[in-house]
C-alpha positions as CSV (number, residue, x, y, z in Angstrom):
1,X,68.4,22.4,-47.3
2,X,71.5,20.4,-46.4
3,X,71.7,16.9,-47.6
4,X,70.9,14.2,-45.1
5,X,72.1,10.5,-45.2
6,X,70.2,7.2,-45.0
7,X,71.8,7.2,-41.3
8,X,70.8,10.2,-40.7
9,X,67.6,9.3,-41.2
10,X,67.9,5.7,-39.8
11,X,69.1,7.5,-36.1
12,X,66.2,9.5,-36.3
13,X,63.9,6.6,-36.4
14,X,65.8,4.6,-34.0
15,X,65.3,7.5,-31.4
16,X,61.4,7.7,-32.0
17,X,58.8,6.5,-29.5
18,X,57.0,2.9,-30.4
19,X,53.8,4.9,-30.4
20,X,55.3,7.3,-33.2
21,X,56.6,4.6,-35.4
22,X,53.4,3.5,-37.5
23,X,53.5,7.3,-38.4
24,X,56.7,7.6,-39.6
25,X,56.7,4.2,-41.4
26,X,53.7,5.4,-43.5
27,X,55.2,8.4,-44.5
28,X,58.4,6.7,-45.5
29,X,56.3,3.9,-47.2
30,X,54.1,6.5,-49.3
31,X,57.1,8.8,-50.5
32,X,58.8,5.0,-51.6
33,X,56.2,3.8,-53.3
34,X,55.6,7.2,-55.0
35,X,51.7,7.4,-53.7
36,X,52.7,11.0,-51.5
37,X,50.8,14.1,-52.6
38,X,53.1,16.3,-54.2
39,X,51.4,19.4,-52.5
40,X,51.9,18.0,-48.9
41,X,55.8,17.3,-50.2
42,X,56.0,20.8,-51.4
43,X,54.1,22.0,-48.1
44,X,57.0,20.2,-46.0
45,X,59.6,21.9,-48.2
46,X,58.6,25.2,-47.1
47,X,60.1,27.1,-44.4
48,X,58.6,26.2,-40.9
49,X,57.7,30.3,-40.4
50,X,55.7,30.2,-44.0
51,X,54.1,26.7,-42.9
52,X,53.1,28.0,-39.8
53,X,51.6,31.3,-41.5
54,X,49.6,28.8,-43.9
55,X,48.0,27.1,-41.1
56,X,47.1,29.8,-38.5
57,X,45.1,31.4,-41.8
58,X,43.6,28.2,-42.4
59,X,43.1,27.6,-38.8
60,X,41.3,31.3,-38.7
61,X,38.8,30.3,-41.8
62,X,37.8,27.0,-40.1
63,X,37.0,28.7,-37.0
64,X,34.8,31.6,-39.2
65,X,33.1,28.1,-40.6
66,X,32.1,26.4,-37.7
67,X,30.8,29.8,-35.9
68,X,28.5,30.6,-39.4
69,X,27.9,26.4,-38.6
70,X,26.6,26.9,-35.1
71,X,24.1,30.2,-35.7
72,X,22.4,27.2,-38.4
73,X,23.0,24.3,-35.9
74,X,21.3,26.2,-32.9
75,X,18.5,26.9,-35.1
76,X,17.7,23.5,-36.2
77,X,18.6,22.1,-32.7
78,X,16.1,24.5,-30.8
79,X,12.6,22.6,-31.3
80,X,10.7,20.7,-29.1
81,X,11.8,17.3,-28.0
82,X,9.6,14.3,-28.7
83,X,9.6,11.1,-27.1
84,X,8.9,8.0,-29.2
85,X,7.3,4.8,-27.2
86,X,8.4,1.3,-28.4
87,X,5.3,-0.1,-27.0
């Protein structure tokens, strides 16, 4: 990776939507004050093919959980229906 200067990143920031800017502020506050997860760091240091790769396959073994989720769900789900009075 090349190395970027503090204007570099300062004309990023100045180019970012309003609505975007609480994001990149906590970002930039976390890796300053030293509270960023190392693994996300390393994550964002990875090439953006190899990020992608990690997150279709964890993208593929959420979807396998919520299927195996909604088989259980539908079967919990399927009972009568009782109506409670409040008189």
């Amino acid at each position: 990776m090349n190395a970027i200067t503090h204007s570099q990143v300062q004309d990023l920031v100045t180019h970012l939507p309003s609505k975007k800017l609480p994001i990149a502020y906590q970002l930039l506050a976390d890796l300053h004050s030293g509270d960023c997860n190392s693994r996300r760091e390393d994550f964002m240091l990875l090439p953006l093919e190899e990020r992608r790769k990690i997150m279709a396959e964890q993208a593929s073994q959420m979807m396998k959980h919520y299927e195996r989720k909604d088989s259980e769900r539908s079967t919990w789900q399927s009972g009568e229906f009782l109506e409670y009075s409040t008189e």
